[in-house]
C-alpha positions in Angstrom: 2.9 9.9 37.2 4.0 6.5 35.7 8.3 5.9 34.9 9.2 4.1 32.3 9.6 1.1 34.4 8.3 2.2 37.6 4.3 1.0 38.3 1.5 3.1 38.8 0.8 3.7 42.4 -2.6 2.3 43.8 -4.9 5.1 44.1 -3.0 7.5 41.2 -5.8 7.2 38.4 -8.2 9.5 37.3 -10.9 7.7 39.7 -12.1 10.5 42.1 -10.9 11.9 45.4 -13.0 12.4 48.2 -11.1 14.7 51.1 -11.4 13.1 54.1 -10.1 16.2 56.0 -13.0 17.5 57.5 -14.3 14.3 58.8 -10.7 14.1 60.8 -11.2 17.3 62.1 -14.3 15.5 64.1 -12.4 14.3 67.2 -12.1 11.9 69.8 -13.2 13.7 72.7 -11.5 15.9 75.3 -8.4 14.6 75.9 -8.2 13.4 79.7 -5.0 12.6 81.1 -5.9 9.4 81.6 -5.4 6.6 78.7 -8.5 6.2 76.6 -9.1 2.3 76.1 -7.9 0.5 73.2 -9.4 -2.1 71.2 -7.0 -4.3 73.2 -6.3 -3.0 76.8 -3.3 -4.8 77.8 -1.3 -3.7 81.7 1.1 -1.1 81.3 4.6 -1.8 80.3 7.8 0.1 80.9 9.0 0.8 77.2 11.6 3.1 75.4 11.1 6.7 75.4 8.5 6.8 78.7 6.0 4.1 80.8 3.2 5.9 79.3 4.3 5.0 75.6 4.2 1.1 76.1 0.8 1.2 77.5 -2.3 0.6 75.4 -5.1 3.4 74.2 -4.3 6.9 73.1 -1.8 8.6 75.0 -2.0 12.3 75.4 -2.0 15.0 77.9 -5.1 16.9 79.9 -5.7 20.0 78.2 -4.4 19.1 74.9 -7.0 19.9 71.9 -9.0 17.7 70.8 -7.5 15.2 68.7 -8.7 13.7 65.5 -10.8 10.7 64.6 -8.0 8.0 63.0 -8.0 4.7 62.1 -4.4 3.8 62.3 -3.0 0.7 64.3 -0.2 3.1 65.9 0.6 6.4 65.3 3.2 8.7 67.1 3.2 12.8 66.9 6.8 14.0 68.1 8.5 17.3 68.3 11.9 17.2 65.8 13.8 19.3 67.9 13.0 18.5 72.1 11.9 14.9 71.5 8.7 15.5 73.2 6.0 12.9 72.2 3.2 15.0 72.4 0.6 11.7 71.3 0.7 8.5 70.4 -1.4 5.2 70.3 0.8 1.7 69.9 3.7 3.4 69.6 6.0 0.6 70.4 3.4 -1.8 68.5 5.5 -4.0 66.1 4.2 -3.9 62.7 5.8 -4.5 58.9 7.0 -1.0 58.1 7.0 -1.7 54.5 9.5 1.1 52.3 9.6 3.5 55.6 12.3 0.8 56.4 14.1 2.8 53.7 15.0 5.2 56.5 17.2 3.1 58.1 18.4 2.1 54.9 19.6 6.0 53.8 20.4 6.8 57.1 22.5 3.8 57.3 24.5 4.1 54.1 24.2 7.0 52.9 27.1 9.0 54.3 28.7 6.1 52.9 28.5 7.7 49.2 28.7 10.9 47.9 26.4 11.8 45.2 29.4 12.2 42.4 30.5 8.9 43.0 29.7 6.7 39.7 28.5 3.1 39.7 28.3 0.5 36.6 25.9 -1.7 37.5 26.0 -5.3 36.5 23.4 -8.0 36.9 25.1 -9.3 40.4 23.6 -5.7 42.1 20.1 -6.9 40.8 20.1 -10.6 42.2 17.6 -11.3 44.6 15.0 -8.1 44.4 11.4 -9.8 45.4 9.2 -10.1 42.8 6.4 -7.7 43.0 8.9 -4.8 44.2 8.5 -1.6 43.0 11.4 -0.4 40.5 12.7 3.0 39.1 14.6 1.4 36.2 17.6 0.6 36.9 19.2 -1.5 34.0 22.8 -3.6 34.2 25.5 -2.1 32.0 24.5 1.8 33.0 26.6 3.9 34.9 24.3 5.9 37.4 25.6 8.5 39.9 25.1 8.1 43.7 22.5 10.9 43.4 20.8 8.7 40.3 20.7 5.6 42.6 19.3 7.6 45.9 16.5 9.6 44.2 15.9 6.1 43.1 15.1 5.4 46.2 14.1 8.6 47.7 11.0 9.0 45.2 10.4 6.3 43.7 10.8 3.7 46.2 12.9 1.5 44.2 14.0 -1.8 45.2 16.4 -1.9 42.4 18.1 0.9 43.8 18.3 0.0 47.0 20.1 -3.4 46.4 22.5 -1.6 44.2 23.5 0.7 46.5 23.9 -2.1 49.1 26.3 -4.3 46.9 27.9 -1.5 46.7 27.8 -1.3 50.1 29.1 -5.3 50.9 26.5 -6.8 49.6 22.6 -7.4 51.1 23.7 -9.6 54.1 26.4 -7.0 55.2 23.9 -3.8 54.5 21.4 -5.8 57.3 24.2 -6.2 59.4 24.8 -2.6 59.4 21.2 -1.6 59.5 20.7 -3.5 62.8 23.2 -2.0 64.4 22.3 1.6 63.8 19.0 0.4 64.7 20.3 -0.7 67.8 21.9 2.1 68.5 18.9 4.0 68.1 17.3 2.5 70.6 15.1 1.5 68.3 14.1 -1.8 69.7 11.2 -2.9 68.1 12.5 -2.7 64.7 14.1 -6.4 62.9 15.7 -5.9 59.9 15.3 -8.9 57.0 16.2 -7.0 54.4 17.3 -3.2 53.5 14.5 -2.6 51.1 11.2 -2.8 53.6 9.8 -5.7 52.1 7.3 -8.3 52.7 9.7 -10.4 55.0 8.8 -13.2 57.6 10.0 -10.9 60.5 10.5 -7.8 59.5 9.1 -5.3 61.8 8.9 -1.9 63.1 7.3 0.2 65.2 5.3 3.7 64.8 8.2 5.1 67.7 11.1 3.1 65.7 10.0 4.7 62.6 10.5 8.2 63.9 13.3 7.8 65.1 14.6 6.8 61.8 13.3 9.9 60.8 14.9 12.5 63.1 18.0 10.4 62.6 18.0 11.0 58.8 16.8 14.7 59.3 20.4 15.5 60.5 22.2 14.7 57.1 21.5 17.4 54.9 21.7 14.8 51.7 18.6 12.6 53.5 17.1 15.8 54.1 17.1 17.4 50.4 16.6 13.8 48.6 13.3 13.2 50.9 12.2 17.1 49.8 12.8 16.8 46.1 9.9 16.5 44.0 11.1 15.3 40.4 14.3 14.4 39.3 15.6 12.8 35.4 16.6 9.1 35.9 19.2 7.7 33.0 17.1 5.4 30.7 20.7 4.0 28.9 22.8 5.8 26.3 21.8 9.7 26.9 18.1 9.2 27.5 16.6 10.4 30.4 13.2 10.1 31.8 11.4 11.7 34.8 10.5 10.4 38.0 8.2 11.8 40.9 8.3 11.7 44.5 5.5 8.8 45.6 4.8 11.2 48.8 1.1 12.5 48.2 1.8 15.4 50.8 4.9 16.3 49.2 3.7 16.4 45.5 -0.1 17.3 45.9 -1.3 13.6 43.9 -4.4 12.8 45.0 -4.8 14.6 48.1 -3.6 19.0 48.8 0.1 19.3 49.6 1.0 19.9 52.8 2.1 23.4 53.8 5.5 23.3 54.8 6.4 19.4 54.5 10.0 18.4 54.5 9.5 14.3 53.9 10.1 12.0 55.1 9.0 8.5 53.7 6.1 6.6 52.7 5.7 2.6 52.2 3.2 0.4 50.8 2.4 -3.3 50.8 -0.3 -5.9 50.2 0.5 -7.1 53.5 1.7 -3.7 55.1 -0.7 -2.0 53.8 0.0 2.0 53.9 2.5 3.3 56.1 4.3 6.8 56.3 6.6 9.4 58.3 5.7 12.7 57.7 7.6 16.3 58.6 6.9 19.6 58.4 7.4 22.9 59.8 5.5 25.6 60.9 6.7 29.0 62.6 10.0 27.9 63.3 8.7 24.7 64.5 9.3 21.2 63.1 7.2 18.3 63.7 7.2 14.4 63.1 4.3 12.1 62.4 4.1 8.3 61.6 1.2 6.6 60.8 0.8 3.1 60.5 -2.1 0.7 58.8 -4.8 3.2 58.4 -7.9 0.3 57.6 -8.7 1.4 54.6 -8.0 4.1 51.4 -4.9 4.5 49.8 -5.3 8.2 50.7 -5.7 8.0 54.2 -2.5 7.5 55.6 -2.0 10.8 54.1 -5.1 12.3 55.3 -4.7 11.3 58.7 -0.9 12.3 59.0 -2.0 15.8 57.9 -4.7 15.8 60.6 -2.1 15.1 63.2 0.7 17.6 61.9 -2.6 20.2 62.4 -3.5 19.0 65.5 0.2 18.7 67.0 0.9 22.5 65.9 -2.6 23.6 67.5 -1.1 22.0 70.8 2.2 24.1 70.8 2.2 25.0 74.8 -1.0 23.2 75.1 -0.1 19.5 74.8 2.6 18.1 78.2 4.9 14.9 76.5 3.7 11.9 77.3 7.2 10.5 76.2 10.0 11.7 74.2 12.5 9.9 71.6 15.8 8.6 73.5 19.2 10.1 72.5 21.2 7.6 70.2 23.4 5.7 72.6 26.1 7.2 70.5 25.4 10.4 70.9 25.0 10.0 74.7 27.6 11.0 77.3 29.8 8.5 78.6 28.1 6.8 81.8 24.6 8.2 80.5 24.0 4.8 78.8 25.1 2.7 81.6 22.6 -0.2 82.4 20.6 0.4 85.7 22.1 -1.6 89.0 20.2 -4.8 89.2 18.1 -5.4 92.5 18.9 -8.1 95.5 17.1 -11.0 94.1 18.5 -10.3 90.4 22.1 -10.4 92.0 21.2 -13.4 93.7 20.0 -15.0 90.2 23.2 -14.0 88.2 25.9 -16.3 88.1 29.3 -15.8 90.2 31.8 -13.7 88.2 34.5 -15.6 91.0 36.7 -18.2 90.0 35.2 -21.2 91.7 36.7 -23.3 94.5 37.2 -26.7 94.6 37.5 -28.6 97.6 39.5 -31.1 98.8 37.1 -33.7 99.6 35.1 -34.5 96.3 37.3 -32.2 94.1 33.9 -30.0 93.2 32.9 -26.9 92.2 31.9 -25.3 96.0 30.4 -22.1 94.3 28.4 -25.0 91.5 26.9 -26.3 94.4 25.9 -23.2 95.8 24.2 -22.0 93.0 21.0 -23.7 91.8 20.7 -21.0 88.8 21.4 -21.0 85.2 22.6 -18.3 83.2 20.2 -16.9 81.4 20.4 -16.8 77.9 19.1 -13.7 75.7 16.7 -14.0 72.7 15.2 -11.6 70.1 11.3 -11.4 70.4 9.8 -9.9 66.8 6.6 -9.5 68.2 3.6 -8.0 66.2 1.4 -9.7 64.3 3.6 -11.1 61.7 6.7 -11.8 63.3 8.6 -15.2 62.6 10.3 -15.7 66.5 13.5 -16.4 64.4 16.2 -14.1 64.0 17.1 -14.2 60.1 21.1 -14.1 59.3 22.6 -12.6 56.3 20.0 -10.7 55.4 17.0 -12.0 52.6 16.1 -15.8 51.9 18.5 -17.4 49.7 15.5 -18.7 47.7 14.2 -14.9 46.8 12.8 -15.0 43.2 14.5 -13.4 40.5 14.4 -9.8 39.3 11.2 -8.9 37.9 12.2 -7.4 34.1 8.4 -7.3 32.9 5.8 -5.6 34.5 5.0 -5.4 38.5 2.7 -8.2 39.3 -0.3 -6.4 41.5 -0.1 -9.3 43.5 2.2 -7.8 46.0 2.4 -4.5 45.4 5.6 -2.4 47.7 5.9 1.4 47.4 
């Protein structure tokens, strides 16, 4: 369904749908303890949430069922409630998260606002949306609701939205700022915000692990939680028109591929450069699961298809399937001590500077503990990583040369949902 301003989605015409399910139900093999090779076998690295999620290759338990065929570039299938990663493949693989970033957005801000609180929106809130972003309608000189502006960007996606809600919130540079630092204390370290809307930014990345977390983060507010669940809503068109929006989430709605029994949200995302991304939820028997998929290679419909594959597969494995990781605790959530960073070893003591006040001797007047020490302190830097990533951390949130707000129709260029 098409909003007044809103675009069309790619993939939402009349052309027709093939269901891929039964070809994911084909699977990969018997799972085997061991990692199955990637495309790219890399060493193992130590990584958030477990060893075995920072290695390359599928990541799953002996015994599990088998799992489906996917075409993803990472994908994670967690537990909502333990933690458990039950299976995964690049989880901690940094990719563009396109408008799953949205996540951190609502989960950021939204407590923020209540949804009575009213708004008048003036041109100031609409500087600096990217042209090409996908928009529910939001005009300058209408009052909108908090609710209004977060179904905005709850089904629709829309940019608009979100940049009005974060001048609201201090403005674009301070909303980064803030999303960052939730970030951070999610643990969620392979995630660099650019901007709050998920955008095609030089440097903005995720990860299929980060994503989740975002997720189970914004599960826990019961506004995230209904907004990412509602199917339609009436959106002000000025004066006392209204017109109707619907939610972008396939799964949720039933557009273009069956509804998923018992989904709760969470978020999609698409970009030219993205391509398709989504965080899926559901529950099942008292049981709640997450998924995130990330860059199927090719259909609009099969992120979808292969999300719904994975929230089968992960409910088949319930006492089958041993984690092979599990999401961390928010560091602010964490006892205090719990967080504490690990004792460093003899030779990293040996490379860290003296915390002593050094002594000077009598004879030259220098520094004894300088010339003891050959070392240098070291000096921390943010690595983006993934395939896109710029190597530059970006200050104050988007470009100050972002084009203006796009007031005729979405260019198909660079299409963001």
């Amino acid at each position: 369904m098409r909003s007044l301003y809103g675009r069309l989605m790619p993939g939402s015409s009349s052309s027709q749908h093939v269901s891929r399910r039964a070809a994911l139900a084909l699977g990969l093999g018997a799972a085997a303890s061991v990692t199955l090779p990637g495309p790219r076998a890399a060493a193992a690295v130590s990584a958030i949430g477990g060893e075995r999620l920072g290695r390359s290759g599928v990541q799953v338990a002996s015994g599990a069922p088998r799992l489906p065929k996917l075409a993803a570039k990472a994908w994670l299938v967690a537990d909502h409630d333990s933690g458990d990663v039950l299976a995964s493949y690049a989880a901690h693989r940094a990719l563009p998260p396109a408008s799953t970033l949205k996540m951190l957005f609502a989960d950021t801000v939204l407590p923020k606002f209540g949804g009575t609180s009213v708004h008048k929106v003036i041109a100031a809130d609409l500087a600096g949306i990217p042209y090409g972003s996908s928009l529910v309608g939001v005009q300058a000189g209408t009052s909108y609701t908090a609710e209004q502006l977060w179904q905005g960007v709850f089904l629709r996606s829309g940019n608009d939205a979100v940049h009005v809600l974060a001048s609201m919130n201090g403005g674009v540079g301070e909303t980064v700022r803030q999303m960052q630092a939730r970030a951070k204390d999610l643990q969620a370290n392979d995630t660099h915000v650019v901007s709050p809307d998920g955008f095609d930014h030089k440097g903005q990345v995720s990860s299929a692990y980060d994503l989740t977390l975002f997720a189970r983060a914004g599960l826990k507010n019961d506004d995230f939680r209904g907004y990412c669940a509602t199917k339609t809503a009436d959106f002000p068109a000025g004066g006392k028109k209204t017109f109707q929006i619907q939610n972008t989430d396939r799964l949720l709605t039933g557009q273009g591929v069956a509804a998923y029994q018992g989904l709760i949200g969470v978020k999609n995302g698409y970009t030219s450069h993205a391509g398709n991304t989504f965080t899926g939820a559901a529950t099942r028997g008292g049981r709640t699961l997450l998924v995130t998929v990330m860059h199927p290679k090719s259909g609009y419909e099969a992120v979808y298809e292969e999300t719904a594959a994975l929230l089968d597969w992960g409910f088949a494995a319930a006492g089958k399937a041993d984690p092979v990781g599990t999401l961390v605790t928010p560091l602010s959530e964490q006892p205090k001590g719990a967080a504490a960073k690990p004792r460093a070893g003899p030779r990293a003591r040996r490379a860290l500077p003296s915390r002593r006040r050094p002594r000077l001797t009598r004879t030259t007047g220098r520094s004894a503990a300088r010339r003891r020490s050959r070392c240098l302190p070291v000096v921390g830097c943010w690595r983006c990583g993934g395939e896109s990533g710029s190597g530059r951390a970006v200050v104050g949130g988007v470009r100050a040369d972002a084009g203006p707000v796009d007031a005729g129709p979405v260019s198909t260029a660079r299409r963001h949902g």
